[in-house]
Backbone bond lengths (Angstrom), bond angles and torsions (degrees), N, CA, C in turn:
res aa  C-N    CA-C-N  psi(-1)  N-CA   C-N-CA  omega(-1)  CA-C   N-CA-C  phi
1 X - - - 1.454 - - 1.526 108.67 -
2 X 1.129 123.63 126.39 1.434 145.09 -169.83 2.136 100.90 -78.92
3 X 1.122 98.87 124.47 1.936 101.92 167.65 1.444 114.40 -20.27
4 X 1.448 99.93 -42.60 1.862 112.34 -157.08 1.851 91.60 -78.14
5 X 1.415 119.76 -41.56 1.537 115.48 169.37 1.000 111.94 -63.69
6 X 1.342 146.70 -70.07 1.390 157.75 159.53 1.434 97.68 -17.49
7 X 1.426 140.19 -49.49 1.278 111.67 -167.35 1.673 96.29 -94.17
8 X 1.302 134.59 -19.19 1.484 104.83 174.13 1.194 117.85 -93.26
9 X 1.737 129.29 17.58 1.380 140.01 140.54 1.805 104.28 -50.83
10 X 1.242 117.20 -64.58 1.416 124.67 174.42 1.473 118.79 -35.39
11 X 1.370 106.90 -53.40 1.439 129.96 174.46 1.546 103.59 -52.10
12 X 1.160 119.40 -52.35 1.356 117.25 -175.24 1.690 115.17 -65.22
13 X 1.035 99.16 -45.53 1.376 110.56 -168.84 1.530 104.54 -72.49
14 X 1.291 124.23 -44.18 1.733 121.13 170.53 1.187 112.92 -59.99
15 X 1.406 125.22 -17.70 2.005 135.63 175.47 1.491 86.64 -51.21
16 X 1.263 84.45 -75.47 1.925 117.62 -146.75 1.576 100.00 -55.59
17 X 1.698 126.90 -34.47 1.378 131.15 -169.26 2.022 108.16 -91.63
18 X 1.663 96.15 -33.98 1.757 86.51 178.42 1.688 95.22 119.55
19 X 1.540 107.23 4.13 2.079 87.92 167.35 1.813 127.56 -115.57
20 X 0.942 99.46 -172.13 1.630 118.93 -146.42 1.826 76.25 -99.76
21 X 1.107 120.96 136.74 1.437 132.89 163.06 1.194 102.01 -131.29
22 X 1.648 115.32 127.81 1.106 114.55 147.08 1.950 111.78 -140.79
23 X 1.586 102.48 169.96 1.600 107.81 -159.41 1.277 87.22 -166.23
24 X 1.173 104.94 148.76 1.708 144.92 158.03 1.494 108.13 -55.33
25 X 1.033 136.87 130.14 1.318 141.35 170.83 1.356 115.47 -100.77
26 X 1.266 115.95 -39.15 1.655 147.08 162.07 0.980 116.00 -114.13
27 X 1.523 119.00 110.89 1.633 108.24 179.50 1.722 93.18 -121.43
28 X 0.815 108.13 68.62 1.576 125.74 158.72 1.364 102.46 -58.12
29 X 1.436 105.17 -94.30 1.442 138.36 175.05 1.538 116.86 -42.43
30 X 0.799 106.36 -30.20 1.786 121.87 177.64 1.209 118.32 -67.97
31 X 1.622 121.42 139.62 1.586 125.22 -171.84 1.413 91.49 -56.67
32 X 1.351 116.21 164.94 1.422 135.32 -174.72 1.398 107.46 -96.90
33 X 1.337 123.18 116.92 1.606 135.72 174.80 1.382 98.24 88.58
34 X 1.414 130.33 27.15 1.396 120.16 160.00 1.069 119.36 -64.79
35 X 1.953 130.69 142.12 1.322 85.56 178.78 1.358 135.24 -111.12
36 X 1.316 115.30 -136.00 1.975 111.59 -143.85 1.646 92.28 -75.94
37 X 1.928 134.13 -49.01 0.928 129.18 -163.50 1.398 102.34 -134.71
38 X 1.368 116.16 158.80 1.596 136.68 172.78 1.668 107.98 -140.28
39 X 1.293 105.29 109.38 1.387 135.48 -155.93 1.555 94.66 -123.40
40 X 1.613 103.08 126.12 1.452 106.17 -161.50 2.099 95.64 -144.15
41 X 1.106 113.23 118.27 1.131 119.45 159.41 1.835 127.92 -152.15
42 X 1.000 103.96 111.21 1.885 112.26 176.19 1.633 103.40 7.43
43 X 0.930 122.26 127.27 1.308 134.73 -82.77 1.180 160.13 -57.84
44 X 1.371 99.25 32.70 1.392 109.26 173.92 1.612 116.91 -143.71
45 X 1.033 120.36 161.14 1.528 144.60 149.50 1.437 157.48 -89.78
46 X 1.613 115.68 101.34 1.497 101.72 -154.26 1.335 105.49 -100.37
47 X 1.418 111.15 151.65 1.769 110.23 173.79 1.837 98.92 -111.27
48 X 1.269 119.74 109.36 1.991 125.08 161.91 1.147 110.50 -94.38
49 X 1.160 91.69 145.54 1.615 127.59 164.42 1.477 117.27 -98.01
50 X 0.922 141.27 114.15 1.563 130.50 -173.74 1.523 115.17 -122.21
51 X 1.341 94.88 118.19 1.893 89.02 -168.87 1.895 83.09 -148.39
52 X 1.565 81.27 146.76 1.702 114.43 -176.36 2.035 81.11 -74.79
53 X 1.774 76.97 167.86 1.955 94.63 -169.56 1.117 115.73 -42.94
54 X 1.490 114.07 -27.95 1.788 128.39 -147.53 1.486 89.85 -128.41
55 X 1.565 131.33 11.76 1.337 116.54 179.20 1.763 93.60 -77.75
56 X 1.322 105.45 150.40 1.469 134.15 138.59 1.572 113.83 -79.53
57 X 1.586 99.24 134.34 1.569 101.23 158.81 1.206 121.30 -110.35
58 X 1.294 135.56 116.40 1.338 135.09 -144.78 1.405 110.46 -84.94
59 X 1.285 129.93 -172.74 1.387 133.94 -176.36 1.389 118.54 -53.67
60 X 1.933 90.10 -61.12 1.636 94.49 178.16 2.318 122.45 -34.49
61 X 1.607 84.57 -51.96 1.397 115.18 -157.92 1.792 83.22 -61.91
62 X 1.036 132.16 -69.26 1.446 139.15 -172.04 1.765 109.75 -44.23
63 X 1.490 113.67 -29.17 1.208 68.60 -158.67 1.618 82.38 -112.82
64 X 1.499 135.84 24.24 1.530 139.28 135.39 1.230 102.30 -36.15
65 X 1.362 124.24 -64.47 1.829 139.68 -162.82 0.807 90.10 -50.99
66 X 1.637 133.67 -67.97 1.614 137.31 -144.19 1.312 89.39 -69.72
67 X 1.533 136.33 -57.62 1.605 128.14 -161.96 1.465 120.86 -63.91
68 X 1.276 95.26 -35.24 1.729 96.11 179.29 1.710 105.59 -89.64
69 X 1.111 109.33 -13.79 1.876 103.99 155.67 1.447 115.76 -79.58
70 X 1.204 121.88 -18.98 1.414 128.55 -179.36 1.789 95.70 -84.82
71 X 1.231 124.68 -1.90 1.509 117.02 -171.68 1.374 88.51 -134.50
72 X 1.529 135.76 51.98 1.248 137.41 -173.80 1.664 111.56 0.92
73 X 1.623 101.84 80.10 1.453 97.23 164.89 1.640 100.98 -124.74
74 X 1.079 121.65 172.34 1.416 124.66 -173.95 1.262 107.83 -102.17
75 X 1.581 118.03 105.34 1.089 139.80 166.79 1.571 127.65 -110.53
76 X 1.562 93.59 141.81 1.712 97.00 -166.94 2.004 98.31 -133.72
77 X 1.531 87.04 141.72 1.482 81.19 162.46 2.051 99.18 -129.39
78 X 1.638 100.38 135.42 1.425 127.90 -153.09 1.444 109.69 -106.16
79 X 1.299 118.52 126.26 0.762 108.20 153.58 1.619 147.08 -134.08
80 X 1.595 154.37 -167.55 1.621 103.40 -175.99 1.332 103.58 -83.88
81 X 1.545 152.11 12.09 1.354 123.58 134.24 1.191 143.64 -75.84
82 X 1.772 101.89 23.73 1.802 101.85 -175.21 1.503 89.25 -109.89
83 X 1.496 151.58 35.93 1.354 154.79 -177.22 1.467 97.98 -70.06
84 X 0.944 119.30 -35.53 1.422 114.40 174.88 1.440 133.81 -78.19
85 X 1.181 98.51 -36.41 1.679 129.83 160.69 2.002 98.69 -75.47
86 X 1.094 102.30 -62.10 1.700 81.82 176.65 1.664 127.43 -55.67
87 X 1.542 108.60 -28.48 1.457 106.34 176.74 1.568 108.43 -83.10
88 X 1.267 126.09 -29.23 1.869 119.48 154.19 1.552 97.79 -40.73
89 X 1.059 127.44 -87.53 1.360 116.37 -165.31 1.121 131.30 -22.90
90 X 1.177 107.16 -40.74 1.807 119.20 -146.78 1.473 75.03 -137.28
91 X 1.495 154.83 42.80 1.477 113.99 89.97 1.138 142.76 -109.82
């Protein structure tokens, strides 16, 4: 399963559960290693990473994770065998 499936698996599942998705479509302009989704529902906020089986997350991307874990936010890096683990989350 390709990132681009994996994230409208996500998409589906934040419909069906009640959250706010949003993502970069172009991340030209966008800080470098931000990551892929920001998933927002009463009361809380998730920051994903979305990488295929064999993705690497590179430096940039790692050390976003580390900062916003260093600012207790709930961060995940996803992948398409965590669907099960992603739908715990997000319901």
């Amino acid at each position: 399963m390709s990132e681009r499936d994996l994230r409208e698996q996500v998409r589906s599942l934040c419909k069906v559960f009640g959250w706010r998705l949003a993502f970069t479509q172009y991340s030209i302009r966008s800080p470098k290693g931000f990551p892929d989704l920001v998933l927002c529902r009463p009361t809380r906020v998730v920051y994903a990473e979305l990488k295929s089986e064999k993705g690497k997350v590179t430096p940039e991307q790692s050390a976003w994770l580390e900062d916003l874990r260093a600012c207790r936010q709930e961060v995940y890096v996803w992948r398409p065998t965590d669907l099960d683990q992603i739908a715990a989350v997000l319901r």
